[in-house]
TORKOL-206872 format. One line per field, with one value per residue (C-alpha): residue number from 0; residue in one letter; y, z, x. Coordinates in steps of 0.5 Angstrom, whole numbers, plus 500, padded with zeros to 3 digits. Example, Ala and Ser with C-alpha at 12.3 -4.5 7.8 and 13.67 -1.06 7.14 Angstrom:
num <- (0:1)
residuo <- (A:S)
north <- (491:498)
up <- (516:514)
east <- (525:527)
REM end
This chain:
num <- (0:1:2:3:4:5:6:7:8:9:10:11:12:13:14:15:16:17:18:19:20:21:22:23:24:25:26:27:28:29:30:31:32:33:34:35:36:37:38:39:40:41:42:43:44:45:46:47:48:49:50:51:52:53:54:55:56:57:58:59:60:61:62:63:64:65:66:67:68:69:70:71:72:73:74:75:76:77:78:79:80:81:82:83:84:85:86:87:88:89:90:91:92:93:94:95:96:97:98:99:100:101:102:103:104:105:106:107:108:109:110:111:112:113:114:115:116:117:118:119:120:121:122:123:124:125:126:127:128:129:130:131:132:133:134:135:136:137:138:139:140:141:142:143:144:145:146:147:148:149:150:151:152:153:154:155:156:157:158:159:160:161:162:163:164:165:166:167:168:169:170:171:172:173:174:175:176:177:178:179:180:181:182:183:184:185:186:187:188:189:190:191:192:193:194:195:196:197:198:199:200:201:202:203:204:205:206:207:208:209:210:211:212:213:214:215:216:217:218:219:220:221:222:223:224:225:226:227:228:229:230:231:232:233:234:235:236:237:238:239:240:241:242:243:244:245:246:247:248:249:250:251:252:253:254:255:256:257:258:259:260:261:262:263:264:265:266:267:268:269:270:271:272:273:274:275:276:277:278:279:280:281:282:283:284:285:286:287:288:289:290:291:292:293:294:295:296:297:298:299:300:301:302:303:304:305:306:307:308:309:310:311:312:313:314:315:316:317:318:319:320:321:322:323:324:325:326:327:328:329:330:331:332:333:334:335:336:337:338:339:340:341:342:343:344:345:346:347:348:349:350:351:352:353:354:355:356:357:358:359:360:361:362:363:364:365:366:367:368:369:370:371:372:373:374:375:376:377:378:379:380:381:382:383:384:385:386:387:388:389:390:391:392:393:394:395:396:397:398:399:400:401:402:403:404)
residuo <- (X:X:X:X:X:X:X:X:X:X:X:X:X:X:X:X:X:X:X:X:X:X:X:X:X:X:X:X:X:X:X:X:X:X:X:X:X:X:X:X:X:X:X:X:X:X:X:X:X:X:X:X:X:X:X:X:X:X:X:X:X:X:X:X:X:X:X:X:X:X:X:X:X:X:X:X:X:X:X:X:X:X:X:X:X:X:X:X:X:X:X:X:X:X:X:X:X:X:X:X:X:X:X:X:X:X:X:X:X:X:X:X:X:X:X:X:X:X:X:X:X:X:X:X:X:X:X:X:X:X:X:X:X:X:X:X:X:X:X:X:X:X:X:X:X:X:X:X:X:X:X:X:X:X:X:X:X:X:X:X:X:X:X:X:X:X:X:X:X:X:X:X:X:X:X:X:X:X:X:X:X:X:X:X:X:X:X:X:X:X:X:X:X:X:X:X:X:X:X:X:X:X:X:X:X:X:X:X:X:X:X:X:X:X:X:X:X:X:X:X:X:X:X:X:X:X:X:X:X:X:X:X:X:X:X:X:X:X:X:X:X:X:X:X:X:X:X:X:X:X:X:X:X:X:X:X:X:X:X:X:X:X:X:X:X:X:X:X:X:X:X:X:X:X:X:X:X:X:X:X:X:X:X:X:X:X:X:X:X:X:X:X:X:X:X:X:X:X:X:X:X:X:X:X:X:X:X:X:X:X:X:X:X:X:X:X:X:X:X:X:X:X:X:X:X:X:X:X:X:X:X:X:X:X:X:X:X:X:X:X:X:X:X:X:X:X:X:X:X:X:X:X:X:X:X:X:X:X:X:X:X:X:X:X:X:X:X:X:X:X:X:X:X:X:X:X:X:X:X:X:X:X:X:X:X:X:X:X:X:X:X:X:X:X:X:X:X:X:X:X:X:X:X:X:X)
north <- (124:128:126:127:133:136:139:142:145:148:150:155:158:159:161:166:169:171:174:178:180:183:187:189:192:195:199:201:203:208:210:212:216:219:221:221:224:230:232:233:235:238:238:230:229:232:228:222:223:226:219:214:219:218:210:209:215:221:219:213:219:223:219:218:226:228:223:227:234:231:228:235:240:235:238:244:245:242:246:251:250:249:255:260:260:264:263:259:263:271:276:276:283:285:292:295:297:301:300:304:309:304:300:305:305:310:309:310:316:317:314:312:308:302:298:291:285:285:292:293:299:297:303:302:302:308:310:315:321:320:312:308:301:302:307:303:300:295:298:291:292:293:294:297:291:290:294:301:305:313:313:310:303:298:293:291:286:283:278:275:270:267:260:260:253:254:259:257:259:264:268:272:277:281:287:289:294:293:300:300:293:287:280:275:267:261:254:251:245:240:242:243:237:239:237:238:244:247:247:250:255:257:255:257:253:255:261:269:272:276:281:281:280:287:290:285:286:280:271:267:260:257:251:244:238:236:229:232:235:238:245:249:254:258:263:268:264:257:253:248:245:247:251:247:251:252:252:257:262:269:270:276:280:284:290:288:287:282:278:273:268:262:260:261:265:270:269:267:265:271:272:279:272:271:268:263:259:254:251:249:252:259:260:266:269:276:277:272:265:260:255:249:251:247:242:236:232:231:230:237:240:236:229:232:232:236:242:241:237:243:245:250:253:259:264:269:274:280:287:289:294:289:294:290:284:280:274:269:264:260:255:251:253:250:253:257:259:261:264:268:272:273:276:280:284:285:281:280:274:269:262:257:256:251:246:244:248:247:249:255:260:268:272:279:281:285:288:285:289:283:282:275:275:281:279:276:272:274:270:273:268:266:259:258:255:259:260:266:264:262:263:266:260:254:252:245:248:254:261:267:274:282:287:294:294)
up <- (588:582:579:586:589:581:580:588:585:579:583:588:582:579:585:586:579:580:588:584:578:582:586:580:577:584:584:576:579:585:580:575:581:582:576:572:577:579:572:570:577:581:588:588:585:592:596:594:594:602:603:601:604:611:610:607:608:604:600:596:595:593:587:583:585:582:576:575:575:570:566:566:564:558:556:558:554:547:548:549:543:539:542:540:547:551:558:562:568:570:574:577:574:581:583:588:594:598:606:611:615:622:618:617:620:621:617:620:616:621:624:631:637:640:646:646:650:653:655:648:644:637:631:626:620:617:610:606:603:596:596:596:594:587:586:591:587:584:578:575:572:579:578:584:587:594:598:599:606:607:599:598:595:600:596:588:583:578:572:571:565:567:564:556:555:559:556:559:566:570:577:579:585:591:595:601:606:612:614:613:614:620:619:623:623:624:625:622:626:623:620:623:627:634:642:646:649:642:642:648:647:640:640:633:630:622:623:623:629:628:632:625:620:621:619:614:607:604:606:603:605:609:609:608:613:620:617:611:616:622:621:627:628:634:634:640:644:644:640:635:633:635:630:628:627:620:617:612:619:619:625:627:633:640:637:630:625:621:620:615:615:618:625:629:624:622:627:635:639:643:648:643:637:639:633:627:621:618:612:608:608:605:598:599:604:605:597:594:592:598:595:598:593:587:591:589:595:597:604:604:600:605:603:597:589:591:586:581:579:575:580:582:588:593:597:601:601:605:603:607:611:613:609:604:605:598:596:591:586:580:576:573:578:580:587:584:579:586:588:581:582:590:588:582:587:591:598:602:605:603:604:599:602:600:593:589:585:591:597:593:595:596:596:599:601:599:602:600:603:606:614:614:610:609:607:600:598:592:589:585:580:576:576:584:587:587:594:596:604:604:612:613:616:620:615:616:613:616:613:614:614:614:617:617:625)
east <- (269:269:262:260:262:262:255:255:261:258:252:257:260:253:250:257:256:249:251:257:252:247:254:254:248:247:254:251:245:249:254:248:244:250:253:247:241:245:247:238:236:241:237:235:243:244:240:242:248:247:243:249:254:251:252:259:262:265:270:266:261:267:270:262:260:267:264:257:260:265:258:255:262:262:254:255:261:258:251:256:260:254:250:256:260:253:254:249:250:247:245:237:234:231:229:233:229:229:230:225:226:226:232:237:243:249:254:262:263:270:274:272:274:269:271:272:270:278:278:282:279:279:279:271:272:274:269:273:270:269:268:261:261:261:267:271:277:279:274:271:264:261:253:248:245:239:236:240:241:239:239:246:248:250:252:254:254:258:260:266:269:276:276:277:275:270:265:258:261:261:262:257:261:257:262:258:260:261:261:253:251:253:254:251:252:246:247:242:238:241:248:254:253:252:250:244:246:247:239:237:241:238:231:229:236:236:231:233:231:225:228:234:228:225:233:234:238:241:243:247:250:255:260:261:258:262:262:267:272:268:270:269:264:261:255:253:260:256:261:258:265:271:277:281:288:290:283:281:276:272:270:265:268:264:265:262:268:270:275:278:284:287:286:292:295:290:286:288:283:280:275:273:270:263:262:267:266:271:272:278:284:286:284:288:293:295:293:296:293:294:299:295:290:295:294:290:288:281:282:284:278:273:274:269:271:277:280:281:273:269:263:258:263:261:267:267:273:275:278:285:282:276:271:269:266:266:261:262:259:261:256:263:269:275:278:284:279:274:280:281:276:275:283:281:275:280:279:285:284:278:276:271:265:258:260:254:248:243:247:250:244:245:238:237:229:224:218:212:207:203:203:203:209:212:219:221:227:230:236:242:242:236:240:239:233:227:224:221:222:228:232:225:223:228:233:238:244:248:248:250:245:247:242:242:244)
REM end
């Protein structure tokens, strides 16, 4: 029997031992495409990584990106080293431009009363004498960055280094003045995930409309992709998503103002919101650092590299008068290092937006001249993607943008 059942025996384990070898290749060749492509070409690593994401899920995605972004702090960190500690990150050497007269819009120099969609009045803001989005505190080596309005800056720009072992990375930090300028949201026309009745609402899906186009100052990205947590969104009172209680909000009111917090705890569900994005939790909470941001759980940071994984991260903070917006974007972050900066800008309440180098984008826009195109996009950082069009033309990822009106 032996001799005769024998070589079909051997036959199925050789034949098992090639199936089991070609696994392996194939799991070599995705951990490289992961760990390896992303570490070269950022923005391939990122397709990539979308592609395989679509068929297996987030979490395996997960485990090899958090492999890729470990490949790419230990470089930076030896060319670091061997470079004499030079970061790898910087602020674009842009001219601000002036914005024309037809795009000025009045500041809220006092105190004033505007009546809600409830039938509630709500204070403005309130700009005290004396103070621009320079002088405001906390002084941190703020710089005047964009397009100013009647002559006076609207926005500023800084650096900061607050990893010691990590002397390449860098968070770049962009206060803006809601007092002068308006927040608005896009979907874009894939991302997050929506229903039909989402595009006939929003025909040009990704796109700033032109009517926003002719006031335009600055954009920058938004969140994660429903399939890492289906965080709610809602923009001119069509829902994308709906909240989800708990999660890390801001949310654009009838009357203009912003606001940013958890949802169900800051933020209530009221029919004054025209507009909400989530994405996480709290990295900070009443100006202290949120206590989930310790907490080392995928599954709560996304279902992506988690934490702690050293990344490019992007945050948005908000100041406790709701005066100053803040953006932030580091190119070797963990959250509590996110976190570090939004705090020492001076926000109140902040979230983690987009991870990775090719989502984390934020451009204000100049004028060109040309009829064809009279806007460009310029980035903040030399290190982001260059694209002279970007939210000019539809977009497939959300995005937020300000106007002088």
């Amino acid at each position: 029997m032996d001799l005769i059942h024998g070589p079909k025996r051997q036959g199925a384990k050789f034949g098992s031992g090639i199936l089991a070898g070609w696994i392996t290749v194939l799991l070599i060749g995705i951990l490289s495409l992961l760990a390896v492509v992303p570490a070269v070409w950022p923005t391939m690593g990122a397709q990539i990584a979308d592609a395989i994401r679509a068929v297996v899920g987030p979490k395996p995605v997960a485990v090899l990106e958090g492999g890729s972004l470990a490949i790419q702090d230990a470089i930076n960190r030896i060319v670091s080293a061997h470079d004499g500690g030079q970061k790898t990150i910087s602020l674009a050497q842009t001219n601000a431009a002036g914005i024309s007269p037809k795009m000025q819009r009045r500041a809220n120099d006092s105190v004033g009363a505007v009546a809600s969609g409830n039938g509630t009045v709500r204070p403005t803001i309130k700009a005290l004498p004396g103070t621009d989005v320079l002088s405001a505190s906390p002084q941190i080596g703020w710089q005047t960055f964009g397009p100013s309005v009647n002559g006076s800056p609207v926005m500023a720009e800084t650096l900061l280094t607050l990893d010691p072992q990590r002397l390449y990375a860098g968070i770049a930090l962009v206060r803006i003045d809601l007092t002068r300028l308006k927040l608005h949201m896009m979907p874009g026309y894939l991302e997050p995930s929506h229903a039909q009745n989402v595009v006939t609402s929003f025909p040009n899906l990704g796109l700033t409309p032109a009517v926003d186009q002719a006031h335009l100052v600055a954009a920058f990205n938004g969140g994660f992709k429903a399939i890492n947590g289906h965080y709610g969104m809602m923009v001119n009172g069509v829902t994308m998503l709906p909240p989800v209680p708990g999660l890390a909000t801001v949310a654009i009111y009838a009357d203009g103002h912003v606001a940013l917090g958890a949802w169900g705890q800051d933020i209530l569900p009221s029919s004054d919101i025209v507009a909400f994005r989530q994405d996480c939790p709290p990295v900070m909470q009443n100006g202290q650092i949120s206590a989930q941001v310790f907490v080392d759980n995928r599954a709560v940071w996304g279902n992506t590299v988690g934490n702690k994984a050293i990344a490019w991260r992007t945050g948005l903070g908000l100041t406790r008068d709701g005066r100053y917006l803040i953006y932030a974007v580091g190119n070797g972050t963990t959250v509590e290092t996110l976190a570090q900066a939004l705090q020492q800008a001076g926000a109140y309440n902040a979230m983690q937006l987009d991870i990775n180098r090719p989502f984390a984008r934020f451009v204000t826009y100049q004028a060109t001249g040309s009829i064809t195109t009279p806007l460009k996009a310029v980035a903040l950082l030399d290190q982001m993607e260059s694209d002279s069009i970007l939210y000019l033309v539809p977009h497939p990822r959300d995005y937020f943008y300000l106007t002088t009106q």
